[in-house]
C-alpha positions in Angstrom: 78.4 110.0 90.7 79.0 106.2 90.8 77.5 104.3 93.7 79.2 101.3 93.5 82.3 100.8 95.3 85.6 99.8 93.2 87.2 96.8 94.1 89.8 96.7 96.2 92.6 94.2 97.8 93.8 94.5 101.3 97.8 94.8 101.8 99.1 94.8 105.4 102.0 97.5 105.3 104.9 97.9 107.7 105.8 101.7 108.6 108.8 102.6 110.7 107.2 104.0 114.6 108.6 107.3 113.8 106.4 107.2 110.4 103.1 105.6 112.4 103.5 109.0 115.2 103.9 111.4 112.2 100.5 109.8 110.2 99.3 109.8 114.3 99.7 113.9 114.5 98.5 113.9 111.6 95.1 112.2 112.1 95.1 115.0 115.1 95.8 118.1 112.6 92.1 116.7 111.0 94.0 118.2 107.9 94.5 114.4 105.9 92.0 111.6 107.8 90.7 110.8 110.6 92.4 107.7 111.2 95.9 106.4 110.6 95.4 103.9 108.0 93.2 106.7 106.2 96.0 109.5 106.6 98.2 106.9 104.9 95.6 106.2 102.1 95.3 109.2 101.5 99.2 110.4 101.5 99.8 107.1 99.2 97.4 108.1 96.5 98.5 111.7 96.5 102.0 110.8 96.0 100.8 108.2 93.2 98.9 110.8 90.9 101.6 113.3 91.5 104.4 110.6 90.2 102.4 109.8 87.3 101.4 113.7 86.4 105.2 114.2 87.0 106.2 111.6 84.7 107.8 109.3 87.3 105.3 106.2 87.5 104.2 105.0 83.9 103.2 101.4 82.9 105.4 99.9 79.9 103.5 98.2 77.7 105.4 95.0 77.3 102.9 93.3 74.5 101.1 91.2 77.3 97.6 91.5 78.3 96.2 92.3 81.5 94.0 90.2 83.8 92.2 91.4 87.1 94.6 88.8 88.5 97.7 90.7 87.8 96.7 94.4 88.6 
């Protein structure tokens, strides 16, 4: 198991209320985080892996190279 921590960027995100008491009942359930922002984290990547298992999020390969600055 790694023990060092990816990198990571911070985005600030704005939810609707009605989304930010759903992720709130959530975090209340216990069944997806324990805090809203983790709820959310966790709902986010879900949804990512499942598009890209799905077939619904792929990356085109356009011929340019990747930086760390672009991702």
């Amino acid at each position: 198991m790694a023990t060092e921590k990816a990198e990571t960027d911070r985005v600030p995100v704005t939810l609707a209320l009605s989304t930010i008491s759903f992720l709130e009942r959530l975090v209340r359930q216990g069944t997806h985080g324990t805090s809203v922002p983790g709820v959310a984290r966790t709902l986010i990547e879900e949804g990512i892996r499942n598009a890209i298992k799905d077939g619904l999020l792929a990356i085109r390969d356009n011929g340019k190279s990747e930086t760390k600055a672009e991702h």
